[in-house]
N, C-alpha and C positions, 0 to 999 in steps of 0.2 A: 288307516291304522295298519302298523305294520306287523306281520306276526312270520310266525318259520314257513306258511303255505303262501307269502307275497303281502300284497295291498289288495282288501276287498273296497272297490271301488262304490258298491252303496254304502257301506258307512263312512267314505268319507264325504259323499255326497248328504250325508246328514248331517253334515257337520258345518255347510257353509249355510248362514243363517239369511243372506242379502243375493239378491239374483243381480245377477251380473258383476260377481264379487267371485272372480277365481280365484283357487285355492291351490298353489301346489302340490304335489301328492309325489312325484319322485320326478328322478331324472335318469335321460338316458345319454350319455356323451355330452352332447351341448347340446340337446332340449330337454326341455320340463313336459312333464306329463301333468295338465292340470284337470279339475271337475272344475262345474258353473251346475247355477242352477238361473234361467232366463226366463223372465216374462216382459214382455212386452217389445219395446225397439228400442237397440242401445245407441246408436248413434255412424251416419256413412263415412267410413275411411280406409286408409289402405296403410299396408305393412311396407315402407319401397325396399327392405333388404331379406325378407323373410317368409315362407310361406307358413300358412296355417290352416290347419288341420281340425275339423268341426267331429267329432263321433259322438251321433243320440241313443243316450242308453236310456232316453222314455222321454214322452211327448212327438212333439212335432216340429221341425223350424223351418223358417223359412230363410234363404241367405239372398236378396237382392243383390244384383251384379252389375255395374257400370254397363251402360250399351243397354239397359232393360230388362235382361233376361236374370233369372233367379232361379234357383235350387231349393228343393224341397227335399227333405233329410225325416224321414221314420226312424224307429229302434233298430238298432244296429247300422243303420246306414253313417257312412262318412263322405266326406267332402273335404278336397283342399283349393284352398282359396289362394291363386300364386301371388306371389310377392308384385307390390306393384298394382294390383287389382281393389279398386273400390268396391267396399262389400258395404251391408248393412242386415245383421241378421234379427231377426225378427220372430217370437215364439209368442204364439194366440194367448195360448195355455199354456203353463209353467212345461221348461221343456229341462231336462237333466243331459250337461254333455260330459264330454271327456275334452279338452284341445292338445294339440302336442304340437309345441310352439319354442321354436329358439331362445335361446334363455335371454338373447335380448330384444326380444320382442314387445315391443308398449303396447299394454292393454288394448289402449284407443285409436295404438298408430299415430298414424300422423296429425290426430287432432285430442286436444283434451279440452274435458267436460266435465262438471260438476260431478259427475260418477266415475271417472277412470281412478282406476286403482291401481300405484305403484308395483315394482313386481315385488321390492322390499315388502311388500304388503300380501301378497298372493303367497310367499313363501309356508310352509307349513312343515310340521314334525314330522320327514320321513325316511331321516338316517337309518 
């Protein structure tokens, strides 16, 4: 929601009703600032031209990483996952983020799924 003091970032996090159904909320040059709301594991893949940018504004996630090794993300904490890099993030319990991701950026990357959602689709009212 946009008003004269910016975007409050929990209500638009109220606003996305499907977990793992980003929403975009503004943009800055050529990325989007989107929310997510996550549970469970959405599926391994990688971005080949774009990095992506994970910030938990409540819950906990987990972000698997090609070679074995994973990141684990608290409130407030970020993470960027470089372009090229097989990720797979993973939230026990419903986790609330932020991503800020190139505006051409595929939800799923390099793989689509039953759930990947267009960005036509993630776009939202933030003129």
């Amino acid at each position: 929601m946009m008003n004269l003091f910016g975007t409050d970032i929990a209500a638009e996090l109220e606003l996305v009703e499907k977990h793992w159904t980003p929403r975009v909320v503004g943009r800055v040059n050529d990325q989007y600032i989107k929310v997510a709301k996550l549970l469970g594991e959405l599926v391994w893949h990688a971005h080949d031209a774009e990095d992506e940018m994970f910030l938990v504004v409540s819950g906990r996630l987990r972000i698997q990483l090609e070679g074995g090794s994973e990141v684990v993300l608290e409130p407030g904490q970020f993470y960027v996952v470089p372009r090229g890099v097989q990720h797979n993030p993973i939230a026990e319990k419903e986790v609330q983020i932020v991503l800020i991701e190139t505006v051409t950026t595929a939800h799923t990357g390099d793989v689509t799924v039953e759930g990947t959602v267009p960005i036509d689709q993630q776009v939202g009212d933030f003129s």
